[in-house]
Every structure is written in C-alpha cells, then in structure tokens.
C-alpha positions in Angstrom: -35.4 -1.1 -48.2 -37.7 -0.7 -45.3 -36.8 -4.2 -44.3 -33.2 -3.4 -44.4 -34.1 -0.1 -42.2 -36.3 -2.1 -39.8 -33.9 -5.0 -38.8 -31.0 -1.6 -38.6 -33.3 -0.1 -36.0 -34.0 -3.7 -34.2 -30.0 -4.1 -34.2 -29.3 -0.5 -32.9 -32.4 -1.0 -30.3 -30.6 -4.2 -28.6 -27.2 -3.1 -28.7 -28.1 -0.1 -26.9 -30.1 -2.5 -24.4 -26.8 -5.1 -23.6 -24.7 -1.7 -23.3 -27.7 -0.5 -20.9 -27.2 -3.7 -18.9 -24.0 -3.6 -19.1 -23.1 -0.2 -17.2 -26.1 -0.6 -14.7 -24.6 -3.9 -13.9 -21.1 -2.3 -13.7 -22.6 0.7 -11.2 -24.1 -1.8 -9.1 -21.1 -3.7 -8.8 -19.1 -0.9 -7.7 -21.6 0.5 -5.7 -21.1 -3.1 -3.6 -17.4 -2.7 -3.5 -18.3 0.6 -1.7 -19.9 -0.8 0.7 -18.3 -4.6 1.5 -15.6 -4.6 3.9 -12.8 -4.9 2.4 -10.1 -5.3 5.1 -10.0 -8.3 7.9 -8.3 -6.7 11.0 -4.8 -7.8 12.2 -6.0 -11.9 12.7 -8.1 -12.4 9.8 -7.2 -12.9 5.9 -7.7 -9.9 3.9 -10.2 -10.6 1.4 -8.9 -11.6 -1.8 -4.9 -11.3 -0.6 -3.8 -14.6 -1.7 -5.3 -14.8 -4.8 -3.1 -11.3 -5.5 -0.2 -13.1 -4.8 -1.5 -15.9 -6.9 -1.5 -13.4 -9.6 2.3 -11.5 -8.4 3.5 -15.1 -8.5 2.8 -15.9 -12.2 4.3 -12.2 -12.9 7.2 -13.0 -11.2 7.7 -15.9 -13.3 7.4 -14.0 -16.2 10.0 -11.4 -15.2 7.9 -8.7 -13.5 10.5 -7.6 -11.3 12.7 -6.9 -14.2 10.3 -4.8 -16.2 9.4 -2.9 -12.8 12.8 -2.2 -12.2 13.3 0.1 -15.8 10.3 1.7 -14.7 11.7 2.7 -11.1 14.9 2.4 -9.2 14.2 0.6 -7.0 12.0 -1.7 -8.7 13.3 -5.3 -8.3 13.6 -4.8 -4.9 9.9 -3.5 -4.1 8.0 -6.4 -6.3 10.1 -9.4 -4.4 9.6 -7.6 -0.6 6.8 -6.9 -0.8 5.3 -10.2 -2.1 7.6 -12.0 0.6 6.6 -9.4 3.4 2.8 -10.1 2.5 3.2 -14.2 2.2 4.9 -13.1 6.0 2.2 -11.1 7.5 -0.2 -13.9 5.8 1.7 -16.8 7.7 1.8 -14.7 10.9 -2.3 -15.2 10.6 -1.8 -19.1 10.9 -1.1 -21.6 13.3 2.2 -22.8 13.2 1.9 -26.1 11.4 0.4 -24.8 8.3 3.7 -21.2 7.8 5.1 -24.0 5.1 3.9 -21.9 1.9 4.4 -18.9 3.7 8.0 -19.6 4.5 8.5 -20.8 1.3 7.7 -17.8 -0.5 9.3 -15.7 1.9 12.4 -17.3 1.7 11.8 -17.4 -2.2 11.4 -13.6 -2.1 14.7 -13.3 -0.3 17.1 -14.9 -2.5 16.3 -12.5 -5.1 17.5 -9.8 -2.8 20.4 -11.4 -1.9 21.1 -12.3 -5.8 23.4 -9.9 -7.4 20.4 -8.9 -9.9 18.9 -7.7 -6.7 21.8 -5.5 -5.0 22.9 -4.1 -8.7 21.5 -0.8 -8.1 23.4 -0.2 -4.9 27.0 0.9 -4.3 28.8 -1.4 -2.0 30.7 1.0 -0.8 27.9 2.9 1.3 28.0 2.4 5.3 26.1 0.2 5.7 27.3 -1.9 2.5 24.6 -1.4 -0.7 23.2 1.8 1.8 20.3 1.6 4.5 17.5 1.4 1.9 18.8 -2.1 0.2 19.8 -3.4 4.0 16.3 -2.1 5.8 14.4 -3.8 3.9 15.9 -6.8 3.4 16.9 -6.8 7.2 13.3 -6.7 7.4 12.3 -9.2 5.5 15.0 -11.9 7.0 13.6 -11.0 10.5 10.2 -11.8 9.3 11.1 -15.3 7.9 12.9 -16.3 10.9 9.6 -14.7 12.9 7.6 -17.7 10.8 9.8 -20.6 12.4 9.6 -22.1 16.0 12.0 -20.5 18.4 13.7 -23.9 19.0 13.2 -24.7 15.3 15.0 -21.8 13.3 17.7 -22.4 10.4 20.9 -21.6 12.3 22.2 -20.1 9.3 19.4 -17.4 8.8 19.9 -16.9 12.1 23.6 -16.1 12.2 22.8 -13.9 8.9 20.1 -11.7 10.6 22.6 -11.2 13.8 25.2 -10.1 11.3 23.2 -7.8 8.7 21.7 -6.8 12.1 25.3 -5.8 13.5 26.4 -4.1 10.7 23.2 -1.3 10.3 23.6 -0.9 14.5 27.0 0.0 13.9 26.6 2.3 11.1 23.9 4.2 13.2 26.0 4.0 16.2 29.0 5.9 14.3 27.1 8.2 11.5 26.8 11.8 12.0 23.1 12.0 11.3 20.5 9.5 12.1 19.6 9.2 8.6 22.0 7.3 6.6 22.5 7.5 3.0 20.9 5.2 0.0 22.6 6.1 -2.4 25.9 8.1 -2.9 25.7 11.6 -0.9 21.4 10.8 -0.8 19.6 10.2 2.0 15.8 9.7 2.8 14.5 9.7 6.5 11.9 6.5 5.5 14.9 4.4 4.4 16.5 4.3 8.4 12.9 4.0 9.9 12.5 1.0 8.2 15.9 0.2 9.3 15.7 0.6 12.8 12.5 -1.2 12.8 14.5 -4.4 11.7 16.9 -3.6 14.8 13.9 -3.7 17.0 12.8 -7.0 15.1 15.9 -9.0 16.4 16.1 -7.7 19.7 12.6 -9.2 19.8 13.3 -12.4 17.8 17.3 -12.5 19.4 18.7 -11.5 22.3 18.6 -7.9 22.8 21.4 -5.6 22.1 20.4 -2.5 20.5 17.7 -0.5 22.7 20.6 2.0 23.1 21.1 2.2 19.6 17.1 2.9 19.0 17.1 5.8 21.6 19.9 7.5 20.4 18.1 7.4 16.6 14.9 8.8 18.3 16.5 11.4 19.9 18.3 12.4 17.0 15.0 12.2 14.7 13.5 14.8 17.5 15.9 17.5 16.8 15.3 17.2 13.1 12.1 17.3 12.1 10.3 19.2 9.6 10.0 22.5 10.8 6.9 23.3 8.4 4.9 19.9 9.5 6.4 18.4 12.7 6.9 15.0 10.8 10.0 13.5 9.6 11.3 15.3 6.4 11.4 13.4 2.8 14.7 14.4 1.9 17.9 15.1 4.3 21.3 16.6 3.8 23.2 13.1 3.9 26.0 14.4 6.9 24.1 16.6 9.3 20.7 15.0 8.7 19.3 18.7 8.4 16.0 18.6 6.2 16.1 19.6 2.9 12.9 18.8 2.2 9.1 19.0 3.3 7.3 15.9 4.4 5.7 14.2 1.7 3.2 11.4 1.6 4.9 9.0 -0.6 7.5 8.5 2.2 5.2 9.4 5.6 3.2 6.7 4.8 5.4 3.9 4.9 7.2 5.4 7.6 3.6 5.2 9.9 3.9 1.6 8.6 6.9 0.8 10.8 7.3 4.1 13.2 5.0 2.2 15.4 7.5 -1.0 15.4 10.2 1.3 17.3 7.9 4.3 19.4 4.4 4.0 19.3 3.6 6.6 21.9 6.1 8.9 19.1 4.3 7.4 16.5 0.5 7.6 17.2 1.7 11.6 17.7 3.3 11.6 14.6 0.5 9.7 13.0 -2.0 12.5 13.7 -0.3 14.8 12.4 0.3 13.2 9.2 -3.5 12.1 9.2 -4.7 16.1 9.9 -2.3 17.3 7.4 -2.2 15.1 4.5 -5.6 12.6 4.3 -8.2 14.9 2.7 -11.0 14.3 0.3 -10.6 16.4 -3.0 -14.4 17.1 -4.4 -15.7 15.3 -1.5 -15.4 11.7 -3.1 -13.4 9.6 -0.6 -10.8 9.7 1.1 -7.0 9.9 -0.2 -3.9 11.1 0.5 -1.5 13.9 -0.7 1.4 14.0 -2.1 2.3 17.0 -0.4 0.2 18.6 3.0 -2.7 20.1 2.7 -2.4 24.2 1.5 1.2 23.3 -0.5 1.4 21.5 -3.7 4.7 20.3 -5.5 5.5 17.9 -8.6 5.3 14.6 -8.2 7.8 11.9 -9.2 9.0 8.8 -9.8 7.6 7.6 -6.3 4.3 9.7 -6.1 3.0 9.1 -9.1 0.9 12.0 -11.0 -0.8 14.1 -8.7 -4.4 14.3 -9.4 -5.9 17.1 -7.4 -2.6 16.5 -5.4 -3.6 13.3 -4.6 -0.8 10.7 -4.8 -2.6 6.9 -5.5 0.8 5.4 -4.4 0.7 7.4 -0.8 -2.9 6.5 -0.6 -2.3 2.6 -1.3 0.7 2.7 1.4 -1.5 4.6 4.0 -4.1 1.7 4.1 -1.3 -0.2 6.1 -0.2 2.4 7.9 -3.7 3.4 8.9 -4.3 -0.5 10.1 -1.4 -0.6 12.1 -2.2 2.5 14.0 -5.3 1.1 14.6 -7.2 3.5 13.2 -9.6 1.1 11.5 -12.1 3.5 10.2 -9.4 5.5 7.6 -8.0 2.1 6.6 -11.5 0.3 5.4 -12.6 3.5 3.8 -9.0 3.4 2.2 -9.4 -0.1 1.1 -12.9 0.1 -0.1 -12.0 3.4 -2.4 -9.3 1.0 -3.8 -11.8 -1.7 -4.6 -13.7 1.0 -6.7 -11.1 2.8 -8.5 -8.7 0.5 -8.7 -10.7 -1.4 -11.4 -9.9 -5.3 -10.1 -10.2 -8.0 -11.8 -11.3 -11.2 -10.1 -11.1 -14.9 -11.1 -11.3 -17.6 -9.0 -7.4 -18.0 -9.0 -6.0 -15.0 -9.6 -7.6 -11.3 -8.5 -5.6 -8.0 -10.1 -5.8 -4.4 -9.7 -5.7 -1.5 -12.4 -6.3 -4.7 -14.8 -3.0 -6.4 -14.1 -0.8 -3.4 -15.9 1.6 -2.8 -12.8 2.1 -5.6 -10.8 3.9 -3.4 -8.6 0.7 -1.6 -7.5 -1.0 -5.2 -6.6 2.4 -5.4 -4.4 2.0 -2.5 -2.5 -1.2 -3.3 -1.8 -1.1 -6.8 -0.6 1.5 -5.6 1.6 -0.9 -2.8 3.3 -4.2 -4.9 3.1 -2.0 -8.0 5.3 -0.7 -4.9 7.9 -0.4 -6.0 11.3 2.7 -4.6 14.5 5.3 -7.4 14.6 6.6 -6.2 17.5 5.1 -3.8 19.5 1.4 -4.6 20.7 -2.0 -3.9 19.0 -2.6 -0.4 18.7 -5.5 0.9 20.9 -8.1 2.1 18.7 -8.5 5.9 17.0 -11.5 8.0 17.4 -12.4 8.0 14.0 -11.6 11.0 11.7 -13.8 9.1 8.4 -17.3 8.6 8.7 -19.2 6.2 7.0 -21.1 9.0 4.5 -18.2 9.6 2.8 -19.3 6.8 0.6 -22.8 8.2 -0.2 -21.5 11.1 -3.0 -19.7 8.0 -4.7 -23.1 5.7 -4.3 -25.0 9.0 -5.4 -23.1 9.2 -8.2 -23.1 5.2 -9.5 -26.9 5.4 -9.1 -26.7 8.7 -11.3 -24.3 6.3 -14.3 -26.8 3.2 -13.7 -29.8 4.5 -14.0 -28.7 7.2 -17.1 -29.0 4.4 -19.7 -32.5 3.5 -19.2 -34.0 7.5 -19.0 -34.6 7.7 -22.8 -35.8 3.8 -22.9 -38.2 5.2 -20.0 -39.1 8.5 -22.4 -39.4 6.6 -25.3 -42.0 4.3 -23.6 -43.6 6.8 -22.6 -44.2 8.8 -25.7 -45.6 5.5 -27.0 -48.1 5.1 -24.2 -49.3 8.8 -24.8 -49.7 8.1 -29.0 -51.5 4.9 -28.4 -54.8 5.5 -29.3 -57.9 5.3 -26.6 -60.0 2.5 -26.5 -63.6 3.7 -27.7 -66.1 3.6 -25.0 -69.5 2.9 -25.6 
C-alpha cells in the first residue's frame, strides 16, 4: 500500500510540475506579446496579417459568412469587406507587379457583395438602392480594387461600375434632406454616409473629379448636427431631418475616424481628439481600451458593441487600432494592437494565425482590416503627441510575473522546509 501511495505522490508531484511549466511559460509568452511591436506603420506588413487571412480564407470556404450573418445583420457583408479591404490595403504595400493575389481576392470579396446572398438584407427600394450602408461599403471596396490596377491598365468595366454606383450615392446626397441617409427602412446611422462619402472622395481621386461640391455640402451639413453632449457625430439620427437621436458611441466613432480623415482631415484630427479624450480610457489601469459609450455615461450594449465589460466595448477597441493609425497617432494604435495580442488569446501556426481561438472569424476580420490601416487618399497624417505612454504595459507585465512565478512559491517552500529538516553534518 505504501508503494501504491508513493508512485500517487510521485504522479501528483510531476503533474503539478508540467502544469507549473506550463503557465510560467504561458506568462512569459504574453508578457512578450506586451512588449513586441505589433503594428508595421502605413508601408510595412503588419505582423502576422496574411496568415489571418490565410485562416478567413479557409473560413470562408467553409461558409463563415453565412454563420456570421445569423449572428448579426450585417454579417455577410462585414466578413467579405473586410477580408477584401485588408487583401487591398496589403496590395497597396507592394510594388505593382506582385497586386495579382491581392486583386484577386479583392475582386473575390466583391462578387459576394454584388451576389444576391450579399444584398438580401437590404431593401431595394432605399435612395440609394439596398441604402448607403450596403452601397458605402461596397462603393468602397470597388474603388479600392480599381486603386490596385495601373491607371492605363484598369478593367473598363469596373471602371464604368464605380462611376455609376459612384453617380447614384452623389445624387442621393445631393437631393436628401439630411446628410445622413438611411440603411434601412426609416433608420439611419451617421457612420454609414461617412463611409459613403469617403468612396466619393475615392473616385474623384481615382476618376475625374466631380463631386467636391457634393462633399462640402455633406460637411457642412454634418457641422450643424452634431452631438450636442460630445461634439462628435451622433450614432443614431432621425432619418429626414438628420437631428440626433442619439449620443456618440464608440462602436460607430471608431470606424468613422477610420475614413473621416479620407474626406476632412483638418475636421477629422479635431474630431479625433475629442473622440480620443472622451472615449479611450483604461478601466483598473490595465491598458488601454475604448468605450462603448464616453467616459462618465454608460448605456447597454448591443448587437454591434458587444458586452460591455467595465464599459469597455472589445469591438470599438479592435476598430480604433485603424482609426488610431490613420490619424497617425502611432502611440494609441501599438499599445491597441499589443493589448489585442494579449487578450485576444491568438493562435499561431505557420499557415494560419487566429484570434479568440478561431471562434468568430468576424473578429479576425475586423482586425486585419485595422492592423493593414493606411489614408488612400488624403496624405500621411502628421504625427500626434502621444496621449499613451509606454508604462501602461508594466501593471499587465506586473501582473504575468505575479501568475508565472505563483506556481513555483510552494515548490520553493517545500524545498525549503526540507533543507531546514535535513539533519547537520556532525563536526568533529
């Protein structure tokens, strides 16, 4: 019996060693996410990028798309952008002779939105047809795929599309009531026209230009209606009059920073700032993130936010890291990406790499698409004075030293009880 007992203690004693190893090892590997850069700039590769979309490739395969669209309304649409947008951005990055995979995905991505499986969830009757939200972004998108062709080189036929699709959102702003046209039936969400006009400031850059009239007009009317609580565009509007109906919110601020600085940037680096002094905070002083709502208000969260922990909104803070880069504000968007590389549990191989272990593709998306964030047509952003300091990390380093090194305090006790019972050598 004390042979069983004996090999039972021997057994406990190593399994608790390999689960000792096991979490220092995983400390110390977050502890060097913390610290690694984890974003490239506006000319570099982000780290780790394409083998994300090696991974959102497969899922698509398998019908991701579909399964993210019964999860949120919007779904289809979101996967397939964004993985065409960030194949985009990535082929922006490289010479011109080697856009062919780029291109092809991009193009890929695109005739999914044009597919009826893609347009489904919008009404064809909205002005513009399928509403600004389904043509913004896929105005975008078509902009960006002729932007990966030669000027002398394009497909004719994308470009005649992209004039049209372009022609019909210029008219609809240049005859609606409200600078904010509707999504959906009687809805309408300031974010969705920002995106929007940043496609009309796309062609005119790609095209000839036609619609700088158009743009101020938007701009001006955006002025008059701005939240009155924060300054900043409002989430939700009252779909005739454009009158706000609802506060800012992060979930939609930060992809409108994304492209704000496409149309205005002088507008947008002031609109920036205040989005950055009222909504990026640091809840218990471990990183920082953004909130759902500005700072001294909280709300529910949705469909689009997420659960608010500590009224932190991970989807808001995922979008940000784009928004941050393209602003130039450097600082916010490496500490963004390098929280993200800690709590976002990834999962690397040497193919694939996956976030939150490869449960919501979407997620991976949405942050390809902000990791590859560079202006496509307004110039580099001068630099921000930076609001994030490096310390921010050393609670979180503070703490994995605290998790790696608790394993091995009772080995270290244990030990030590030993030593002290051993019995002294006799002298003499």
């Amino acid at each position: 019996m004390s042979r069983v007992f004996g090999t039972a203690r021997r057994v406990a004693r190593w399994s608790y060693l390999v689960v000792a190893v096991v979490v220092t090892a995983g400390a110390a590997i977050g502890a060097v996410r913390l610290v690694t850069p984890a974003t490239a700039g506006l000319t570099a590769d982000p780290p780790g990028v394409r083998r994300q979309l090696s991974f959102l490739r497969a899922e698509l395969d398998a019908g991701a798309a579909e399964d993210a669209q019964r999860l949120f309304p919007e779904g289809h649409l979101f996967l397939h952008v964004l993985y065409g947008l960030a194949w985009v951005e990535l082929g922006m990055r490289a010479p011109a002779a080697e856009r062919d995979t780029a291109l092809r995905e991009a193009r890929r991505a695109l005739e999914h939105l044009d597919s009826p499986a893609g347009r489904a969830p919008f009404s064809p009757d909205l002005v513009p047809a399928y509403g600004v939200f389904y043509q913004g972004w896929t105005n975008w998108l078509r902009g960006g795929v002729l932007a990966l062709q030669p000027a002398d080189r394009r497909d004719q036929g994308e470009v005649r599309r992209f004039a049209e699709d372009s022609a019909a959102l210029g008219a609809a702003f240049d005859t609606g009531s409200s600078p904010f046209l509707t999504a959906y039936p009687g809805q309408a969400w300031p974010v969705d026209s920002t995106v929007a006009i940043a496609s009309l400031r796309l062609h005119d850059t790609l095209l000839p230009p036609r619609y700088a009239p158009t743009v101020a007009r938007w701009l001006d009317g955006v002025r008059h209606r701005l939240d009155p609580v924060t300054g900043l565009m409002p989430h939700r509007v009252e779909p005739v009059t454009g009158a706000p109906l609802e506060v800012a919110r992060g979930t939609s601020q930060s992809v409108i920073h994304r492209f704000l600085p496409e149309i205005d940037p002088a507008f947008a680096r002031e609109q920036y700032l205040r989005f950055r002094n009222r909504f990026v905070a640091s809840p218990l002083g471990l990183g920082p993130t953004v909130r759902e709502y500005p700072v001294g208000m909280d709300g529910p969260g949705d469909v689009d936010s997420g659960p608010l922990l500590l009224g932190v909104s991970l989807s808001a803070t995922v979008v940000t890291l784009g928004a941050a880069q393209v602003q130039g504000d450097g600082a916010l968007a490496g500490a963004l990406a390098n929280y993200g590389e800690l709590a976002g549990i990834p999962v690397d191989t040497p193919w694939t790499k996956r976030y939150a272990l490869g449960l919501m593709p979407i997620g991976d998306a949405f942050l390809a698409w902000s990791k590859t964030a560079r202006p496509w047509v307004a110039p580099p952003p001068f630099g921000l004075p930076a609001q994030t300091s490096w310390w921010w990390r050393l609670p979180l380093l503070s703490l994995l030293l605290l998790v790696g090194a608790a394993p091995w305090l009772p080995v270290l006790a244990r030990r030590r009880v030993a030593v002290r019972r051993q019995p002294r050598a006799s002298s003499g």
